[in-house]
N, C-alpha and C positions, 0 to 999 in steps of 0.2 A: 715312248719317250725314254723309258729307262733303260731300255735292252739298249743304248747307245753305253749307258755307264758300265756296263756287267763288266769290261776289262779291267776296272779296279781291284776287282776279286779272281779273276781268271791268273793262269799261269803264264809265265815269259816263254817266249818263244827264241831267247839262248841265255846257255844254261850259265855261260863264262863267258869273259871276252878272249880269252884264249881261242877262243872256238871261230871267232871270226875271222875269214881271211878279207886282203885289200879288197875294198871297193864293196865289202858284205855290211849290213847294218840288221836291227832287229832290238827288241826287247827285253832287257834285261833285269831280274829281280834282285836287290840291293836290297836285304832287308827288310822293314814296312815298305819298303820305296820301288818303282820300279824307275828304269832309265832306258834313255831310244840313247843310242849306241850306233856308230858308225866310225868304220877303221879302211882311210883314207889310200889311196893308191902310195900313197910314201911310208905306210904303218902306221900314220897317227890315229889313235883313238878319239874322234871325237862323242860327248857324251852330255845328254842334255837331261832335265825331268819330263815326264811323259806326260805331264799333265796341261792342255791347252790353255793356252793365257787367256783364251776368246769363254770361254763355258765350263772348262774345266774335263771335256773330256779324257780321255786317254789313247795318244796315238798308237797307230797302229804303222807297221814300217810293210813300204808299199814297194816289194823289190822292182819289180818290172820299169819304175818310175825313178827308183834311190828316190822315194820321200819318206818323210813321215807325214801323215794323215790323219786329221783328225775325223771321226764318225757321228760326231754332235752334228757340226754343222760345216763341214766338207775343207776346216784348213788344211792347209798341207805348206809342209816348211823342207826347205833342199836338208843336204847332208852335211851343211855350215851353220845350220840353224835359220835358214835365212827365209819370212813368207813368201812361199810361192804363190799360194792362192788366198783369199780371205776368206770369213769374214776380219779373222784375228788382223792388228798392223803392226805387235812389235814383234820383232825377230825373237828369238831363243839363246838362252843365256848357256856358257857351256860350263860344264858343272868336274869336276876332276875328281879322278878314280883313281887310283890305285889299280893297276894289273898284275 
């Protein structure tokens, strides 16, 4: 049950959002904080908290799919924030960066 949490402590997997190109998404370290990150075929960045509304996991960005994923208990939210799968029902709130 806890090897679901270990991303809490683990590293991002991009290092800036400079690093993204359109249509790329991934996790980004922000301080204590990390952020699922995704930069939209028009350049917009969008940017959310990684931490599942449903359990509290922390998503993981699922290229093959453009989701985020959570590993608790299988949410997964598109690249607008929006539930694709449950068990979580509210969508993801988008959180503003500075680039």
């Amino acid at each position: 049950m806890s090897a679901q949490y270990v991303d809490w402590i683990s590293g991002s997997d991009v290092k800036e959002t400079a690093q993204l190109r359109t249509g790329e998404g991934g996790i980004i370290s922000s301080g204590l904080k990390k952020l699922a990150v995704y930069r939209d075929t028009n350049n917009k960045l969008h940017t959310y908290s990684t931490v599942c509304p449903h359990l509290g996991g922390i998503f993981q960005w699922n290229a093959a799919e453009k989701s985020f994923d959570c590993p608790a208990h299988g949410s997964r939210f598109s690249t607008e924030g929006k539930v694709v799968n449950g068990p979580v029902i509210s969508d993801l709130k988008n959180i503003i960066i500075k680039e």
